[in-house]
TORDRENPA-557114 format. One line per field, with one value per residue (C-alpha): z, x, y. Coordinates in steps of 0.2 Angstrom, whole numbers, plus 5000, padded with zeros to 4 digits. Each point is the difference from the previous one (the first is absolute). Layout:
<recs>
zz <- Z, ...;
xx <- X, ...;
yy <- Y, ...;
</recs>
This chain:
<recs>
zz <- 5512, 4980, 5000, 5015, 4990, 4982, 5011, 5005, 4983, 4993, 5015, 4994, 4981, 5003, 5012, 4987, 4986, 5000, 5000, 4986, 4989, 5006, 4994, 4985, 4994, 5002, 4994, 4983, 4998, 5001, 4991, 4986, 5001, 5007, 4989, 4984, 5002, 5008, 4984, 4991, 5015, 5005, 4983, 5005, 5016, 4994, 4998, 5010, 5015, 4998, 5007, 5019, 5008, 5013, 4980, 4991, 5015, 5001, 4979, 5005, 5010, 4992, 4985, 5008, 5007, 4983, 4995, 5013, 4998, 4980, 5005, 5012, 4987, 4987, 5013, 5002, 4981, 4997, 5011, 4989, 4983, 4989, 5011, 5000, 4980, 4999, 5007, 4990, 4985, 5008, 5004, 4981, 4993, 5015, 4991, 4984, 5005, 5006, 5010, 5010, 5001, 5010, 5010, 5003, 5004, 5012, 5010, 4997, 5009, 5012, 5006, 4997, 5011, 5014, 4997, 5002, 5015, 5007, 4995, 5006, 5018, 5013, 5008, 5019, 5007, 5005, 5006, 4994, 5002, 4989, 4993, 5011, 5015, 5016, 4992, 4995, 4989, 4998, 4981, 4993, 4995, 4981, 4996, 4999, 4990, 4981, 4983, 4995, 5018, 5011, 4988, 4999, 5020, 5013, 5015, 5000, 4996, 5002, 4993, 5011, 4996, 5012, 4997, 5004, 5010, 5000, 4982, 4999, 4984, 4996, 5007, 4999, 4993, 5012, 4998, 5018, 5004, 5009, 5017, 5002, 4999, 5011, 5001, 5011, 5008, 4994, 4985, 4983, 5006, 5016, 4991, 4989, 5012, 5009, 4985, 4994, 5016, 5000, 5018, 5008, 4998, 5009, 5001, 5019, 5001, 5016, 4999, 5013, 4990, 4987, 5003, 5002, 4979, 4988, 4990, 5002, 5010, 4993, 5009, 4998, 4993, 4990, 4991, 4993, 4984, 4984, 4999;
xx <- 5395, 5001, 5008, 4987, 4985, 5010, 5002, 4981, 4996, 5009, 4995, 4980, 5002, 5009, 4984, 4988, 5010, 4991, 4985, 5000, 5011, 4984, 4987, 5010, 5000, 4982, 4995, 5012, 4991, 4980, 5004, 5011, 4996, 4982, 4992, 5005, 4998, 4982, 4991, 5008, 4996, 4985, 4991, 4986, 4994, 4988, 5008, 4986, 5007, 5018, 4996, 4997, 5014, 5001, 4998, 5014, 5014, 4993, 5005, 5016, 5005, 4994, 5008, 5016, 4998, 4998, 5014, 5010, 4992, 5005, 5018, 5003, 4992, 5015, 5015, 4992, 5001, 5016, 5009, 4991, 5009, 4987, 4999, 5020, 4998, 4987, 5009, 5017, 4990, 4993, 5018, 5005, 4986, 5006, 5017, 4993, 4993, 5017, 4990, 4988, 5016, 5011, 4988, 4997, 5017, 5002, 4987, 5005, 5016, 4993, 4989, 5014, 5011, 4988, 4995, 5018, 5003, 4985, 5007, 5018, 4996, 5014, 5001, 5007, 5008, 5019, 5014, 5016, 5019, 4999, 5008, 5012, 5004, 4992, 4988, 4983, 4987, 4982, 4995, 4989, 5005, 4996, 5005, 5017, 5015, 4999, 5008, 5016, 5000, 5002, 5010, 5011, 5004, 5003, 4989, 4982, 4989, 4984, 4993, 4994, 4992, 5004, 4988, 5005, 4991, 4989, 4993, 5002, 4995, 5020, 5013, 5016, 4999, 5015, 5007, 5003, 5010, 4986, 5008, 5002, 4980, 4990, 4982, 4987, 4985, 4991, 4988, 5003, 4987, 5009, 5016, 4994, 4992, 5017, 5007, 4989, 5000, 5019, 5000, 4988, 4985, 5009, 4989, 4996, 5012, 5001, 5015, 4992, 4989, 5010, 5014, 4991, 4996, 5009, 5004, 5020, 5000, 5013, 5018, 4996, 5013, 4988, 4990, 4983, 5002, 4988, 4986;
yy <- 5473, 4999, 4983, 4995, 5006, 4990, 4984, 4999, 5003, 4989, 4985, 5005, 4998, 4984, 4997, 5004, 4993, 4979, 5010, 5012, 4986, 4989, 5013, 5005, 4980, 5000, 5014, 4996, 4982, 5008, 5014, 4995, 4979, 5001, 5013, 4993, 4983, 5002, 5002, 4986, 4988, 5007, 5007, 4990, 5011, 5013, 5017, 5007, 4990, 5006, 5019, 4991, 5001, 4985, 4991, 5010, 4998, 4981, 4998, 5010, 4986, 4984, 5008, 5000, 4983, 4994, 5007, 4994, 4983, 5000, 5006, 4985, 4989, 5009, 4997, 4982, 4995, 5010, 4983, 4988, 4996, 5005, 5017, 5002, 4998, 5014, 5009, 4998, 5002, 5018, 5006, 4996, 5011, 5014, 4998, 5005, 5017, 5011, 5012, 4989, 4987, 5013, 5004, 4982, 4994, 5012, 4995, 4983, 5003, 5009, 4984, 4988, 5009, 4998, 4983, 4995, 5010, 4989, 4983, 5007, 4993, 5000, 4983, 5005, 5015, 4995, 5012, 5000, 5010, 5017, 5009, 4993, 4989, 5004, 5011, 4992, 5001, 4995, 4990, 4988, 4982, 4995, 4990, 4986, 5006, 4991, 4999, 5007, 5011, 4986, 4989, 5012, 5002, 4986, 5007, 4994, 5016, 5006, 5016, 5013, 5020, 5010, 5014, 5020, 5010, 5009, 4995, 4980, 4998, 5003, 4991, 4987, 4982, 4991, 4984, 4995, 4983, 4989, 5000, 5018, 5001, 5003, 4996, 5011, 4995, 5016, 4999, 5010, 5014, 5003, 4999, 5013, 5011, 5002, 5004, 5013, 5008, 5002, 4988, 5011, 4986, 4985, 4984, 4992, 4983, 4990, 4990, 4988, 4995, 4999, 4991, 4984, 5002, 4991, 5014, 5007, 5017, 5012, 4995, 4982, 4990, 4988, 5011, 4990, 4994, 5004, 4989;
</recs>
């Protein structure tokens, strides 16, 4: 009865949780973001007018919309080359000040790491022989096999994550001979649901439908090349 009672609420809070992350964002952009902003935006409003309250939420709002505006307008400058400059200069001056520059570096990271994960996109889900023949295993194509890697071996490669399950943010990089790839009619969310899930989320596919794609299905002998 104890873990029945822990399971439902666990299943609620995960219910609620859009929500209260929904009001808490809110609430942190009036309340820490619309308050003082209002008066520098609005110092022209009479202060007689700011104890109505339809006015004062309605300040709290614009406010934050122009602060939203003017953090767009930032982002926008920042790819310009006189925006890109501003900023290089700012960073220099951060480096000056050993407190403020930890601080700031470490957050630095912190965004880098996610803008990277962002731009790391998989380019197809394929299957492949691992750890070892007749056992398979569900990855990410990214990319063909370059440098000193594939100068160094005389099988075509291509590079393929095979993520772990069921966090996918770690996994294994495997150089796969091209011909022993094989490429999945899934997309990369599908792909990753399944792994996430541990198999238990498996995506609808009917092969009738399928079979008339160009794409290779896994157990083909011509596996489709990389565009």
């Amino acid at each position: 009865m104890f873990r029945n009672l822990r399971n439902a609420f666990i299943s609620g809070l995960l219910l609620i949780a859009p929500v209260g992350v929904t009001i808490f964002v809110l609430n942190f952009l009036i309340q820490r973001i619309g308050v003082p902003t209002r008066q520098l935006f609005f110092f022209f409003i009479p202060r007689n007018s700011m104890g109505l309250v339809w006015i004062e939420y309605a300040l709290y709002v614009a406010a934050v919309f122009a602060v939203i505006v003017f953090i767009t307008v930032l982002g926008w400058l920042s790819k310009l080359l006189i925006g890109r400059a501003i900023v290089h200069t700012f960073e220099r001056a951060v480096d000056g000040l050993p407190l403020v520059r930890n601080v700031y570096n470490t957050v630095k990271q912190i965004r880098d790491t996610f803008v990277q994960q962002q731009k790391a996109v998989f380019q197809q889900s394929v299957l492949i022989e691992y750890p070892r023949p007749g056992v398979w295993c569900l990855g990410f194509l990214t990319g063909e096999g370059k440098g000193e890697i594939q100068q160094r071996t005389e099988a075509s490669l291509l590079n393929v994550f095979v993520p772990t399950t069921p966090n996918p943010t770690s996994g294994f990089l495997l150089m796969v001979p091209r011909e022993e790839v094989h490429y999945l009619e899934m997309s990369i969310g599908e792909a990753m649901k399944l792994i996430v899930s541990g198999g238990a989320v498996v995506p609808p596919y009917n092969r009738s439908e399928k079979e008339a794609s160009p794409r290779s299905i896994p157990g083909s002998s011509t596996p489709r090349r990389m565009e």
